[in-house]
C-alpha positions as CSV (number, residue, x, y, z in Angstrom):
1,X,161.2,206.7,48.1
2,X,164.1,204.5,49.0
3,X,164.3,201.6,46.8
4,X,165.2,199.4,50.5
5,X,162.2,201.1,52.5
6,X,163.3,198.8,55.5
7,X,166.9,199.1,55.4
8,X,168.1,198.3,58.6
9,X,164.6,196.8,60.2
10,X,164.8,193.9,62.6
11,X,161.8,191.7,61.8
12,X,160.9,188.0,62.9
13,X,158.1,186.4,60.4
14,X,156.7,183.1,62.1
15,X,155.7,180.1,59.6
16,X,158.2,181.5,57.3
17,X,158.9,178.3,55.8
18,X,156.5,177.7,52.9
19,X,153.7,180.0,51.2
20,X,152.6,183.3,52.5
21,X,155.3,183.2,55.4
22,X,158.1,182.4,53.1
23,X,156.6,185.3,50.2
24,X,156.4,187.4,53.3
25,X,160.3,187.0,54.6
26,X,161.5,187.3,51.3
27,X,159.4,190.5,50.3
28,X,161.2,191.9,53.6
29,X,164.1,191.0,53.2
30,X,164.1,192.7,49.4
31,X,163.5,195.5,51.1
32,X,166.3,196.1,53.9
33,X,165.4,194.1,56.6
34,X,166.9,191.3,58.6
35,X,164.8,189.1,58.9
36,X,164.3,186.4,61.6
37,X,162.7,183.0,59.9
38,X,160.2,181.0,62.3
39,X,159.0,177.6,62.1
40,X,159.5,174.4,63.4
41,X,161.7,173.0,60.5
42,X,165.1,174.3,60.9
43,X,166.2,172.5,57.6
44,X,163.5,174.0,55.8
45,X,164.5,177.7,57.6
46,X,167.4,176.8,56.0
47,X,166.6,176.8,52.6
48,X,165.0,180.0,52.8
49,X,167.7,181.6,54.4
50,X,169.9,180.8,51.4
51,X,167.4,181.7,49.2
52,X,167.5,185.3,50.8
53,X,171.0,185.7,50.6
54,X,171.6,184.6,48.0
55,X,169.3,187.6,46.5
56,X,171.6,189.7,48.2
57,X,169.3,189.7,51.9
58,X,170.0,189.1,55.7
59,X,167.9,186.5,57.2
60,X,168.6,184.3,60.2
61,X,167.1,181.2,61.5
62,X,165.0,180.9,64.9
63,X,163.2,177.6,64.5
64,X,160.4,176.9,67.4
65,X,157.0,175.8,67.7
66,X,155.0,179.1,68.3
67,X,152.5,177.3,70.3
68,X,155.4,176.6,72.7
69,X,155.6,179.7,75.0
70,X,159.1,178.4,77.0
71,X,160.5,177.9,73.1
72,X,158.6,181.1,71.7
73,X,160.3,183.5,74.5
74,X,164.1,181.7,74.0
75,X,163.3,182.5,70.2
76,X,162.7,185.8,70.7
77,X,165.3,186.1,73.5
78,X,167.5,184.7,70.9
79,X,167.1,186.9,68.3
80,X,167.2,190.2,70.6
81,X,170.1,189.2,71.9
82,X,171.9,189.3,68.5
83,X,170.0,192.4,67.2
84,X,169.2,194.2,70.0
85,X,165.7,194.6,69.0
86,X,163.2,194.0,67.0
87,X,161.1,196.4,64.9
88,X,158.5,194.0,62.5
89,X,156.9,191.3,63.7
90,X,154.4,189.3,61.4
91,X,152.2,186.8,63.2
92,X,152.0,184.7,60.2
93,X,152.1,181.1,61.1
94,X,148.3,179.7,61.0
95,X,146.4,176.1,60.1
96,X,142.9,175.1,59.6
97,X,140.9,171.7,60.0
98,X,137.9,171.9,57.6
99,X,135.3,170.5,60.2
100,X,131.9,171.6,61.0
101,X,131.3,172.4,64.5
102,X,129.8,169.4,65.2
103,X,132.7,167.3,64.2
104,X,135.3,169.2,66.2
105,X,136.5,167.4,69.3
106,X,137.6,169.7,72.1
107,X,140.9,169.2,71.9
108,X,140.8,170.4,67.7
109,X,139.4,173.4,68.6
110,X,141.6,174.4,71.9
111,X,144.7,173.2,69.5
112,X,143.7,175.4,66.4
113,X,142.8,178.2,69.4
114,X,146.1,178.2,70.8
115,X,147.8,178.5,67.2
116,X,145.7,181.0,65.9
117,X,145.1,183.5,68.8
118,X,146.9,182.4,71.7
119,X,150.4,182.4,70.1
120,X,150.1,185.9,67.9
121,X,149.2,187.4,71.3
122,X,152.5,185.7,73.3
123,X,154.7,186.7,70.2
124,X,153.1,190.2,70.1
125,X,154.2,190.1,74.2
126,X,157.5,189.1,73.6
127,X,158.4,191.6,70.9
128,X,156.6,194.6,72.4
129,X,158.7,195.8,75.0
130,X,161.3,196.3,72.6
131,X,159.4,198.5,70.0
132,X,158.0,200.2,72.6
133,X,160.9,201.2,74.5
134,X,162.5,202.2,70.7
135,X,159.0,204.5,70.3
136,X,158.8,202.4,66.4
137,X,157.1,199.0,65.8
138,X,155.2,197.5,63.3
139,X,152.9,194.5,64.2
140,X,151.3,193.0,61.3
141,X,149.0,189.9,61.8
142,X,147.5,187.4,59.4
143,X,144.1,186.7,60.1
144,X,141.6,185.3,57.1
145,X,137.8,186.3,55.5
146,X,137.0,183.5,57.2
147,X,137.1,185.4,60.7
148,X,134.5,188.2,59.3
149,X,131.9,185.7,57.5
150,X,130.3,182.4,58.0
151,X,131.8,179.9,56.1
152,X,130.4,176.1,56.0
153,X,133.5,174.8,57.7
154,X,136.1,175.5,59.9
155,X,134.4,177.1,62.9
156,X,137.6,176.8,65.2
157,X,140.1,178.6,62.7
158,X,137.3,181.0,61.8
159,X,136.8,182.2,65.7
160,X,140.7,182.2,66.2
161,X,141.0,184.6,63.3
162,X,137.6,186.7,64.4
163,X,139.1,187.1,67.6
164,X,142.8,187.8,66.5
165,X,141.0,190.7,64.9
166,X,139.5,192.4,67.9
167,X,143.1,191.7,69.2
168,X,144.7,193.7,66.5
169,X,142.2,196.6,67.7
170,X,143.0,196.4,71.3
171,X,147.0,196.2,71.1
172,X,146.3,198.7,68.4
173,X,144.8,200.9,71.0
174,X,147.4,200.3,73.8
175,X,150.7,200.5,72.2
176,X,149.6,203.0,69.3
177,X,150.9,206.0,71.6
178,X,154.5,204.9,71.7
179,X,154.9,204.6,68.5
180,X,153.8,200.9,67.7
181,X,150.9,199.8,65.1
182,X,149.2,196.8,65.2
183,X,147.3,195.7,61.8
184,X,145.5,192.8,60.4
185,X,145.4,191.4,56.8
186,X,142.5,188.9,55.8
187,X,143.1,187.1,52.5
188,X,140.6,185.1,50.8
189,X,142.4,181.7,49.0
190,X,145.7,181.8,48.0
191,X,147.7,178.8,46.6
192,X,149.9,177.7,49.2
193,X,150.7,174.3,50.4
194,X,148.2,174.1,52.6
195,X,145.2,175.1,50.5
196,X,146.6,173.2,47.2
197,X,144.7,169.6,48.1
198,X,141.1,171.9,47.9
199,X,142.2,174.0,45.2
200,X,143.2,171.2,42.6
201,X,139.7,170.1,43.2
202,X,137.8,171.6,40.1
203,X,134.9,171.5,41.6
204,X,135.6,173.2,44.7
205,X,137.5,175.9,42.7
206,X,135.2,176.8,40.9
207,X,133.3,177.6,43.7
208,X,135.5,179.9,44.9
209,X,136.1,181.8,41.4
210,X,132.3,182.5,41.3
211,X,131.8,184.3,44.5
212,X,135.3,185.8,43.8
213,X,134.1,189.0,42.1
214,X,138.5,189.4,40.3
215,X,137.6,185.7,39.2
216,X,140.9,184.3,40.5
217,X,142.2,183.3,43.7
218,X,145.5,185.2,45.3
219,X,149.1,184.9,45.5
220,X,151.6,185.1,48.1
221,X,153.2,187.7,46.6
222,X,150.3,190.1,46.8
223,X,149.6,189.3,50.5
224,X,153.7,190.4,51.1
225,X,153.2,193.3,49.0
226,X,150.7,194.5,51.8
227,X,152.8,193.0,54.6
228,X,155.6,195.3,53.5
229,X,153.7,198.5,52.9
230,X,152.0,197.9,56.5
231,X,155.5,197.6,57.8
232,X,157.1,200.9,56.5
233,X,157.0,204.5,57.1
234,X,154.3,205.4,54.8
235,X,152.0,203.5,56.9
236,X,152.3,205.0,60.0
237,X,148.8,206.4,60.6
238,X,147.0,203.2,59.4
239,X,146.5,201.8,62.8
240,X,144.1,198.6,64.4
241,X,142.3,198.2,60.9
242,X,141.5,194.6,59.4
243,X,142.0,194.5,55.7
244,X,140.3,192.5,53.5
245,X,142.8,191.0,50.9
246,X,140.5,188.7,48.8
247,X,139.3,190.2,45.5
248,X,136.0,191.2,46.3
249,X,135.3,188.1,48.3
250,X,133.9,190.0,51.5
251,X,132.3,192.7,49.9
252,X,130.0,190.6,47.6
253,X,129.2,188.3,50.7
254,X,128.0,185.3,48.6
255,X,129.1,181.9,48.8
256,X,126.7,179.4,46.9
């Protein structure tokens, strides 16, 4: 096997700034692809941009709020106009607001709605007709455990991540005939930015580890790992499936 699997891919990875998006851009990018970088932060695009390069990768900067459909369709007019397509697309970008249902205002959960489900379906819209017409595409979302169990909190991310998942299926179902695929990887905890202020509590950690059957949490790395397999050749059959990335979290189905 070629030592650049993607040589040559076009890809755009939204919330590529920090965490799993960043692990993610990077991973492709190692790999052979260009890769188009998506967030808001242009400065912070920036410095993973050089980062790439300067490990000898293409990557280019498309900063935009995803939740933005004017701004999400220049980004992707953007980059098609440069690349002439796009190949990989990873619906990465994602937040959550620990609430319980009762504490969620309408407006939380139409926000976290809109970020979680609406915009992976626009961007999957956007970058479609391309692979389509090209008869290759890999669409690769990031959804979480927490759309295929019950957690105490979090009811608004958790239903925008269940429902990304029948959406995986259902593009999966559509576009598998010319040539696209459309899977779904759900991770458990993984440090990132955005889940270091409950994993430095020791308490809360713990929690995690014991109904973690691996008895550790995830890295980003391991999340890209699976991104990049999902997005190469060897992966061509695996269609409309939601993969549990979380140590054993889902199987065991226990959370004290």
């Amino acid at each position: 096997m070629s030592a650049r699997p993607l040589n040559g891919r076009r890809a755009l990875v939204t919330g590529a700034s920090r965490g799993i998006g960043r692990a993610i851009a990077e991973r492709l990018a190692a790999e052979g692809a260009h890769v188009g970088l998506v967030a808001r932060g242009a400065e912070s695009l920036g410095e993973v941009a050089a980062a790439i390069e300067a490990a000898g990768g293409a990557a280019s900067v498309h900063a935009a709020d995803i939740t933005d459909a004017a701004g999400s369709a220049a980004a992707v007019a953007a980059f098609l106009d440069v690349h002439g397509g796009v190949d990989l697309l990873v619906n990465n970008a994602g937040g959550n607001v620990r609430t319980t249902a009762a504490e969620t205002p309408l407006s939380l959960w139409e926000d976290l709605i809109r970020l979680g489900l609406t915009a992976p379906f626009h961007w999957a819209s956007l970058c479609a007709p391309s692979m389509r017409a090209a008869g290759f595409g890999r669409i690769v979302n990031i959804g979480s455990v927490a759309g295929m169990t019950a957690l105490p909190t979090g009811a608004a991310y958790a239903s925008a991540k269940a429902g990304l998942s029948q959406l995986t299926k259902n593009l999966a179902r559509e576009w598998g005939g010319d040539g696209v695929t459309v899977n779904l990887i759900a991770p458990w905890y993984v440090r990132t930015p955005l889940t270091e202020p409950v994993l430095s509590d020791p308490d809360f950690m713990e929690t995690v580890l014991a109904c973690t059957p691996t008895g550790r949490i995830g890295t980003p790395e391991e999340v890209a790992a699976a991104v990049a397999f999902l997005c190469g050749a060897e992966a061509g059959w695996l269609n409309g499936t939601s993969i549990p990335l979380d140590g054993g979290f889902s199987g065991a189905s226990f959370y004290p």
